[in-house]
N, C-alpha and C positions, 0 to 999 in steps of 0.2 A: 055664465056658463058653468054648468057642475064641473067637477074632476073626471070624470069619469065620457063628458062631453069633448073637454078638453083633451084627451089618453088620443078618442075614438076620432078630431081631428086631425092632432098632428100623424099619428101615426097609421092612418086609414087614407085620409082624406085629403088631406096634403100632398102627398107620395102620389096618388092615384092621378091627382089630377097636375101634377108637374111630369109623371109618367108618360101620360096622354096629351100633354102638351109637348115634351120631346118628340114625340112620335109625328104629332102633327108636323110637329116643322122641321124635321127630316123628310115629312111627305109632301111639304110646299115648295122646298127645298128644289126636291129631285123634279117635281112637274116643273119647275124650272129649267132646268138643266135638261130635260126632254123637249123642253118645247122649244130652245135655241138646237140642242143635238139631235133630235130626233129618234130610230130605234136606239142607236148605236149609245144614249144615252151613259150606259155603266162605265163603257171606256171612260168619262167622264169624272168619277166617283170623287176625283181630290175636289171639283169645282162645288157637287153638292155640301162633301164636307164643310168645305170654305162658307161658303152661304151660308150652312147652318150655325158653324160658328157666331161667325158675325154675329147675325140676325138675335141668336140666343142669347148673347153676351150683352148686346144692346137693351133686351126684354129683359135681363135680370139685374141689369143695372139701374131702371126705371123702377122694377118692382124694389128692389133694397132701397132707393130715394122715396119712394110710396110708403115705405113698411116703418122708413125713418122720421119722415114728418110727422106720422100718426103715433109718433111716442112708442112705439115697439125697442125690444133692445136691438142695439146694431150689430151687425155683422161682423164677430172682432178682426179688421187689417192692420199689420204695421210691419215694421222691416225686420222684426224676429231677433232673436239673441240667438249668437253663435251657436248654442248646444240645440237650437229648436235646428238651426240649418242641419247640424251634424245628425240628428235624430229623423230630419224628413231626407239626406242621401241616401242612410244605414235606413229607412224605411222604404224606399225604392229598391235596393239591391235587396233588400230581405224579397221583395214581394216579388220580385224577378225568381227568385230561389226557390220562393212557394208555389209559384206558376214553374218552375221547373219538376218540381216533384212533383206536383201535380200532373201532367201531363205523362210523368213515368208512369203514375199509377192507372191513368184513364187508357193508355195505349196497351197496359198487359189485361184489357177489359174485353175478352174476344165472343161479344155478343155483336148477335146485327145492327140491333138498336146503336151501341155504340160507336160502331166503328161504322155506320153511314154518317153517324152527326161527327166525325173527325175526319171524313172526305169530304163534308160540306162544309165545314168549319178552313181544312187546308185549301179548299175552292178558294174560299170568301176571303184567306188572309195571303193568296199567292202574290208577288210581287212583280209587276209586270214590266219590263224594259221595253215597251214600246211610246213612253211618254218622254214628252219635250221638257224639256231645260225648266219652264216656266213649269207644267204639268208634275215636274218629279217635287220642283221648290212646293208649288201648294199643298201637293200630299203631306210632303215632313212636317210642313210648318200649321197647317188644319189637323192634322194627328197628334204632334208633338207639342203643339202649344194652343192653338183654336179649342180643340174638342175638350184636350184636360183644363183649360178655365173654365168653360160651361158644366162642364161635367160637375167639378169643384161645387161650383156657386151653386147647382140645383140640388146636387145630393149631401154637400156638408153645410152649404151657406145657409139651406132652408130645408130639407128635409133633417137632416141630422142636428142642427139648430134648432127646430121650433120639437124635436123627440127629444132633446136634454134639457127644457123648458118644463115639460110637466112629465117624466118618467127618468127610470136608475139611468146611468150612462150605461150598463151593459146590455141590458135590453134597446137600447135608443141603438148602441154601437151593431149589433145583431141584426134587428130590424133594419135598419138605414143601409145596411152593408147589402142585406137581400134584397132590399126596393133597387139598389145598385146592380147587384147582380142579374135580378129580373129583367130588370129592363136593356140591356144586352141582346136580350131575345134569342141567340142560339143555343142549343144545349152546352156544348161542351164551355163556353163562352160565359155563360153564365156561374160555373161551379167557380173557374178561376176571378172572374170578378167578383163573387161574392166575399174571395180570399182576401181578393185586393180591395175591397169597402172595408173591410174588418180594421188593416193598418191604416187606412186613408185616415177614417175615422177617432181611430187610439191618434194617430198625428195630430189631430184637430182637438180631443179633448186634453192631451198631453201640452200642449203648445199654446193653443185658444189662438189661434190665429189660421187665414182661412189662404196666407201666401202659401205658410209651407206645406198644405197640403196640395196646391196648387204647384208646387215645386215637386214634390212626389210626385207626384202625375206625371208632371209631364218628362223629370227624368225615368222616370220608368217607360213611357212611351218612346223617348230618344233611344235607351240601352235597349228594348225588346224589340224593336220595329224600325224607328228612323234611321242609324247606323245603316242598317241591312238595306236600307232603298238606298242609301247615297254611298253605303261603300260595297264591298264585299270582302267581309276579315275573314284572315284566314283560320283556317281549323283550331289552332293551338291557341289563338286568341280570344275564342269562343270558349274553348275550355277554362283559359285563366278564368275568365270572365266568370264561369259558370262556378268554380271554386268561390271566389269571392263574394256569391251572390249566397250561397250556403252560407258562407265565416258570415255575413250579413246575419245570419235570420237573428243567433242566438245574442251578439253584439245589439241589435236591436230591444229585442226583450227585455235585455240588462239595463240598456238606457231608459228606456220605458219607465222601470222600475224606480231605477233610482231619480229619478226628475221627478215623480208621481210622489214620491217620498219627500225629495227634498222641499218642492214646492207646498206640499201638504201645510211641513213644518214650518215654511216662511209666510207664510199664510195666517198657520194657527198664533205666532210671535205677532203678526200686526192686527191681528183682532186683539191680543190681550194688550200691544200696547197704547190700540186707540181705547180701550176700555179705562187703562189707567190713566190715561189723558183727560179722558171723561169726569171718570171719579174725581181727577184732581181739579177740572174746571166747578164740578159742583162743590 
């Protein structure tokens, strides 16, 4: 396959159709979950998530064993070095921070267009105290750890994976972040995911490992969303919160930087010393 065949899979055609395949199986998902519940189906919502979970993580575990018997490169896992943990926390609180500005900037937006799709968006993420003990556990735990390993393995394990394969990482990181954010599907929903594939992404090329973006995930999902179904903090502790997700964004950048650096140069040391190893075997 040409290069330019190769550009026009990964980053077209790959995307599109693990796009379309999420899609599907949140739509096999929920006919599920209608045909036990019937209308009242969406009261439901944590049990689709659950399913989908599952089901996704099972199909991407089969496709990485498929992708690895046929000699493709693998998916890098391992239990991470301390500065990748401290880099994918400081990479959750940043991104909690950027989805905080962000939403300052989208609510002084006083067009219609806007402010219908952040009545439908506060619809869609309201949090309902009408669910059981069992019903409140699946939500956190389909939200805060189900969705962000799937999420992980389709958009960094294979879509952001087979785009650093034959293009720059910045464009691969760009692209991979808007396949991310697109597929979100609701407007306002989209802008901040697109924010949040950006660091998921810099995590994964920073790191080459595909936990700690998995770890981002899902404490970002914990700190923006689970807390608030299983607790309710009060005011002052949202604010610490929200200070340290700011001190986060620029601590993050800095790390970024200098691993990017330092790695470059451990790097460039073990290619000149297998070189000289070389030269001296010959």
């Amino acid at each position: 396959m040409s290069r330019f065949g190769k550009v026009v899979l990964q980053y077209v055609l790959v995307p599109l159709v693990c796009m379309i395949a999420y899609y599907l199986l949140i739509s096999i998902a929920l006919e599920i979950v209608r045909a036990f519940a019937g209308e009242g189906y969406m009261d439901y919502d944590y049990a689709i998530y659950t399913i989908e979970g599952i089901a996704g993580i099972v199909l991407c575990l089969v496709w990485f064993h498929i992708y690895k018997k046929y000699g493709y490169q693998e998916v890098p896992i391992s239990k991470g070095k301390p500065e990748d943990w401290a880099l994918a926390s400081f990479a959750a609180l940043a991104m909690l921070g950027v989805s905080v500005l962000y939403f300052m900037v989208v609510t002084r937006i006083h067009t219609p267009y806007v402010e219908k799709s952040l009545n439908e968006y506060n619809e869609m993420m309201e949090v309902t105290t009408k669910r059981s003990a069992l019903g409140l556990f699946l939500s956190v735990f389909s939200s805060s750890v189900l969705i962000p390993i799937l999420e992980e393995m389709v958009f960094r394990g294979i879509v952001f994976q087979g785009m650093l394969r034959v293009g720059e990482p910045i464009s691969a990181i760009f692209v991979s972040a808007l396949c991310f954010g697109v597929m979100h599907g609701q407007v306002i929903q989209i802008g901040y995911a697109f924010l949040c594939g950006i660091f998921l992404a810099v995590v994964y090329y920073v790191s080459k490992n595909l936990v700690m973006t998995i770890f981002t995930h899902m404490l970002f999902n914990i700190l923006g969303g689970g807390i608030y179904e299983i607790f309710n903090p009060p005011e002052l502790m949202t604010y610490i919160l929200m200070v340290v997700e700011f001190a986060a964004i620029p601590i993050f950048i800095v790390m970024v930087i200098l691993l990017l650096v330092y790695r470059k140069k451990h790097e460039k040391k073990k290619a000149e010393l297998a070189s000289a190893e070389g030269k001296g075997e010959a």
